[in-house]
C-alpha positions in Angstrom: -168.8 -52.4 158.6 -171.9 -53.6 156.3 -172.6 -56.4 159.8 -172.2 -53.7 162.5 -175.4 -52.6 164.1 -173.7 -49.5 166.1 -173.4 -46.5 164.4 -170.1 -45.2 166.4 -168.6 -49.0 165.8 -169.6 -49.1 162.2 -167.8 -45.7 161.8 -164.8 -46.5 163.3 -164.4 -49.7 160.9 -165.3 -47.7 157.7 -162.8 -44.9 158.7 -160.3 -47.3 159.3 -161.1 -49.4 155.9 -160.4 -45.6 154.7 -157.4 -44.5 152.4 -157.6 -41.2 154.3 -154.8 -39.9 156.5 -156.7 -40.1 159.8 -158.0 -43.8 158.7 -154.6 -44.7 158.0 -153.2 -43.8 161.3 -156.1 -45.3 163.3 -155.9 -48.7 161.8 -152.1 -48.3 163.0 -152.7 -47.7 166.4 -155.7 -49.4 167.0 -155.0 -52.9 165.0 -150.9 -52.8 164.0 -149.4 -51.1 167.5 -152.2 -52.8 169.8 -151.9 -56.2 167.9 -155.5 -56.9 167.3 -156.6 -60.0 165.6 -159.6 -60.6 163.8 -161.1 -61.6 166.9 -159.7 -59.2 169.3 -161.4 -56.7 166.8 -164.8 -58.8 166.8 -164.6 -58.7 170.6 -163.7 -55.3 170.7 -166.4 -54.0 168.5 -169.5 -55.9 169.7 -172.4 -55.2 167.1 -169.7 -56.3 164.4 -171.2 -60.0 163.7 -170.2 -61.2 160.3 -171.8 -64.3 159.0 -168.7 -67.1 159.9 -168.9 -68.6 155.8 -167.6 -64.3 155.5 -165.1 -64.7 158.2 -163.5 -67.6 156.4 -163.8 -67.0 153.3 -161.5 -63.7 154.1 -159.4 -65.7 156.1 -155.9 -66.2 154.2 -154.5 -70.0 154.5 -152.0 -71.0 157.4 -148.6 -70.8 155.6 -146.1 -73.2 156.8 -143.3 -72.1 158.9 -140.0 -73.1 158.0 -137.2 -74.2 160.6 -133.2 -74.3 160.1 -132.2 -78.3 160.5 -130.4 -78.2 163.7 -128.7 -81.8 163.3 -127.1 -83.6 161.3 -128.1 -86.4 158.8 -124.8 -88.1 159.3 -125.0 -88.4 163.3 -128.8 -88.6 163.2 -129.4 -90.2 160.1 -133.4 -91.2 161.1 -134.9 -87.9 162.9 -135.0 -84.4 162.4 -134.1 -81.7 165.3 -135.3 -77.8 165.2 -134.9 -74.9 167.5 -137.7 -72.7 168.2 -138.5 -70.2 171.0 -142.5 -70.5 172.0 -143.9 -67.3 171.2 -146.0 -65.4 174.2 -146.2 -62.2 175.1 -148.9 -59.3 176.0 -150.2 -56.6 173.9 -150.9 -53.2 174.7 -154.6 -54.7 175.4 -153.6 -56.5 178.1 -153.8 -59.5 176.0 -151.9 -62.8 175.8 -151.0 -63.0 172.1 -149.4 -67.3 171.2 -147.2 -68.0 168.2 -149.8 -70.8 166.2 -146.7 -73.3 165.2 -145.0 -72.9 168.5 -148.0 -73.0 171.1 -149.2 -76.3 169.0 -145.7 -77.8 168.5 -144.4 -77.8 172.4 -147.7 -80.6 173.0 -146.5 -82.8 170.6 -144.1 -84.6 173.4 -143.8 -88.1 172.7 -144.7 -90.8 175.9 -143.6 -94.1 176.7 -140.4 -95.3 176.2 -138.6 -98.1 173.5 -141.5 -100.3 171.4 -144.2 -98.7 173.7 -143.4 -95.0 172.6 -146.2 -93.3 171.1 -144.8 -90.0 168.9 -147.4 -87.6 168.0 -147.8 -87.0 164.0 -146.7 -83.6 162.7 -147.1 -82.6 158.9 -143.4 -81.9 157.8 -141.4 -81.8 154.2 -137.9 -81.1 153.9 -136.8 -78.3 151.8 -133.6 -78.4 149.8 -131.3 -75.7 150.9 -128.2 -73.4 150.0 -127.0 -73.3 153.6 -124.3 -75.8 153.8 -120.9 -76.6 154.6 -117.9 -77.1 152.7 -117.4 -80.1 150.8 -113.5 -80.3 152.2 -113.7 -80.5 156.0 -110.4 -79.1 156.2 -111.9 -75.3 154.8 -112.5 -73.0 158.1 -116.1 -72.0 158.5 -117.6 -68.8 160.9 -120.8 -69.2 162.4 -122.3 -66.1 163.3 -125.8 -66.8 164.8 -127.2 -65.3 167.6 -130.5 -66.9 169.4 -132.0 -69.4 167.6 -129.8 -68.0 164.8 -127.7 -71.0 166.4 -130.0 -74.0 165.0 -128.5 -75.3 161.5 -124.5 -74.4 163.4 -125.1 -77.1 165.7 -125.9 -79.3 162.4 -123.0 -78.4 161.1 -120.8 -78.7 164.2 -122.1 -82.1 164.8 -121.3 -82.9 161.3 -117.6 -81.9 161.8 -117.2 -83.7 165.0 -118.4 -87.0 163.0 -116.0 -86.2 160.4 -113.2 -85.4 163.2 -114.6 -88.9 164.6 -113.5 -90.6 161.5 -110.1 -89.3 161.5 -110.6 -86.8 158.8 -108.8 -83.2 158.9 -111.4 -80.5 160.4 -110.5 -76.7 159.8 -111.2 -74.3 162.4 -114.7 -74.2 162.7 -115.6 -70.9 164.6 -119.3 -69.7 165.8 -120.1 -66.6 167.3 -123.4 -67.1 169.8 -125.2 -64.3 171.6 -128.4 -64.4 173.8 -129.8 -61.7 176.3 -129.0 -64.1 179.5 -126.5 -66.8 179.8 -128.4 -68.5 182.4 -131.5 -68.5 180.8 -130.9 -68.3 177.0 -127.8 -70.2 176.3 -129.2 -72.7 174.3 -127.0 -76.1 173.6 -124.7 -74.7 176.4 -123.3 -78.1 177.5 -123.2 -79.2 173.8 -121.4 -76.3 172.9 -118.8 -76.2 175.4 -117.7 -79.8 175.2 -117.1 -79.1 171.9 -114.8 -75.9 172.5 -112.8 -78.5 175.3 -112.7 -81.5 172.7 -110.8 -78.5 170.1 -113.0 -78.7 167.9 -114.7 -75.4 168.6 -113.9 -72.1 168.9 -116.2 -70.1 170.9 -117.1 -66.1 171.3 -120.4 -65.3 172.7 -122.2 -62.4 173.8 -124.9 -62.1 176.6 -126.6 -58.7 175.8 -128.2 -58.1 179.4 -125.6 -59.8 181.7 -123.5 -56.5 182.5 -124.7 -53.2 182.0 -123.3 -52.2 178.7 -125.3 -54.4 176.2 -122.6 -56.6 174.5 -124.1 -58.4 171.0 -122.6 -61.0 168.7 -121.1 -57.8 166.7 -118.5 -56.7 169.5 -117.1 -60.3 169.6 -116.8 -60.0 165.7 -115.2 -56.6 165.9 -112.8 -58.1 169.0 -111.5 -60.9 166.6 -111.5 -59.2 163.2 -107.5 -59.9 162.8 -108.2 -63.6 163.0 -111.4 -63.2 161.0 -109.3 -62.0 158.2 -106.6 -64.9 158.7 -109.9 -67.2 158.0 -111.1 -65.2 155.3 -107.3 -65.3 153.6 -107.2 -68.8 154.0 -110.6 -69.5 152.2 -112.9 -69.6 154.5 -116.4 -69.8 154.5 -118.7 -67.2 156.4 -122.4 -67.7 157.7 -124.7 -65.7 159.1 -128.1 -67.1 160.8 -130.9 -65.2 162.5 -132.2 -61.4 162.4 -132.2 -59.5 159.0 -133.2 -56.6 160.5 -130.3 -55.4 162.4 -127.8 -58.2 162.8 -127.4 -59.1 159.4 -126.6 -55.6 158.2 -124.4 -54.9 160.6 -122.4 -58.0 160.6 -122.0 -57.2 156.7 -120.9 -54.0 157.7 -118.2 -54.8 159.8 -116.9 -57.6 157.7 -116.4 -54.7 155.1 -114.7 -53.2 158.5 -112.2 -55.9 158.7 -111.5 -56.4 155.1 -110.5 -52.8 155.0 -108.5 -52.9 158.0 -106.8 -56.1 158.2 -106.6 -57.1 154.4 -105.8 -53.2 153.7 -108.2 -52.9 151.3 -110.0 -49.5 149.9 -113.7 -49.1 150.6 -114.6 -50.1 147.1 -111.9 -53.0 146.9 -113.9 -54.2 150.6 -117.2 -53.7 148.8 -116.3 -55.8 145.8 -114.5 -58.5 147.8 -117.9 -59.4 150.3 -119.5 -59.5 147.0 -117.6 -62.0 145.6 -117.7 -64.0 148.8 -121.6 -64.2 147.9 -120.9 -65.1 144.7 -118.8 -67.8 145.4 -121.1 -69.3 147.7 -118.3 -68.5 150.8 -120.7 -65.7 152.2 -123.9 -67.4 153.3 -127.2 -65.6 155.0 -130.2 -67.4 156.3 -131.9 -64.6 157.9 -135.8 -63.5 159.0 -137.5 -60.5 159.9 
């Protein structure tokens, strides 16, 4: 506000810095529900002209953004795959808001072909990670990611059709997929459906928008608790992959569900049972808001 030159600009920025009730609410509508940058706001409120050394000194630093691994070291033992959707969309402005790691990473195509391919560099490191499978192939795992909730399950399915390749045993391995539109969001479709005719897979998915009554990962689960329990009685382990804010919690929910109604356990007995599955490392979330 101390930069702005217009008295009705410089009073809207002060009243918004404000702890006050009306302050409050205007910096919600007018930055958090319009999804105004810094320089949305600096083109919005003309007279506002910080000195730039200001602007980036108030700036925080670019955090890094961290991908699941969707491949596996053992069938791609010198590269790295990840799954991303590029972020675009318009705000209430009218504006065209881009993700920053997305935008930048879908350039970074690499041209030519054999000895004469040129890759573009991208700063990576690898962080270690609780998310991983079983060390006997033979346990049954359930994938339940939705979206690019999918990314480290193909990893892992790859991984068991390498060990299924070298003629060890693989347990079921079951993954539960959903997407708004099969024909425009199924990612890995081909991948995933060769797998499911090979028998290695078994495959539910859900394709929220393709009928009238949205249909999400959840109903499959619901659909196939009886042989969710079977998994679960047998020692399987259980992972979830995607949104925390609804998906998660409700796929919790309804594995409490099953436990109740197929293992005939008591609400408390369901409760303590999930929990121990996250204790023993056989109930595993990698989830984002």
């Amino acid at each position: 506000a101390n930069y702005t030159s217009d008295p009705a600009e410089k009073a809207k920025l002060e009243e918004m810095s404000s702890t006050t009730p009306e302050g409050k609410a205007l910096y919600q509508t007018w930055v958090v529900d319009d999804v105004r940058h810094i320089t949305h706001i600096l083109e919005d409120l003309p007279s506002c002209k910080p000195p730039i050394d200001h602007v980036l000194e108030l700036l925080p630093r670019l955090q890094p953004r961290f991908y699941s691994i969707a491949s596996s070291a053992k069938v791609h033992p010198t590269s790295v795959h990840i799954c991303g959707v590029v972020v675009e969309y318009q705000t209430p402005t009218g504006r065209v808001n881009k993700g920053v790691a997305t935008t930048w990473l879908q350039e970074k195509i690499p041209t030519g072909e054999g000895e004469e391919m040129v890759c573009p560099k991208v700063p990576v490191y690898v962080r270690r990670s609780q998310f991983r499978l079983p060390n006997r192939p033979q346990t049954p795992v359930i994938m339940i990611g939705p979206g690019t909730g999918l990314a480290p399950f193909r990893g892992f399915i790859q991984e068991r059709a390498w060990q299924k390749s070298q003629g060890k045993p693989v347990g079921p391995t079951v993954l539960y997929f959903g997407c708004r539109n099969k024909s425009q969001d199924f990612i890995y479709q081909d991948e995933l459906e060769e797998w499911e005719k090979d028998g290695l897979l078994t495959l539910h998915t859900a394709f929220s928008r393709d009928q009238e009554e949205k249909r999400y990962v959840t109903h499959c689960l619901r659909e196939t608790g009886a042989a969710v329990w079977d998994l679960l009685d047998q020692g399987a382990h259980l992972y979830v992959c995607g949104d925390a804010k609804m998906m998660a919690k409700d796929v919790r929910n309804i594995i409490g569900e099953i436990c109740r109604e197929f293992g005939k356990m008591s609400e408390t007995e369901a409760e303590t049972f999930v929990k121990k599955l996250e204790s023993q490392k056989r109930y595993s979330a990698d989830v984002w808001s």
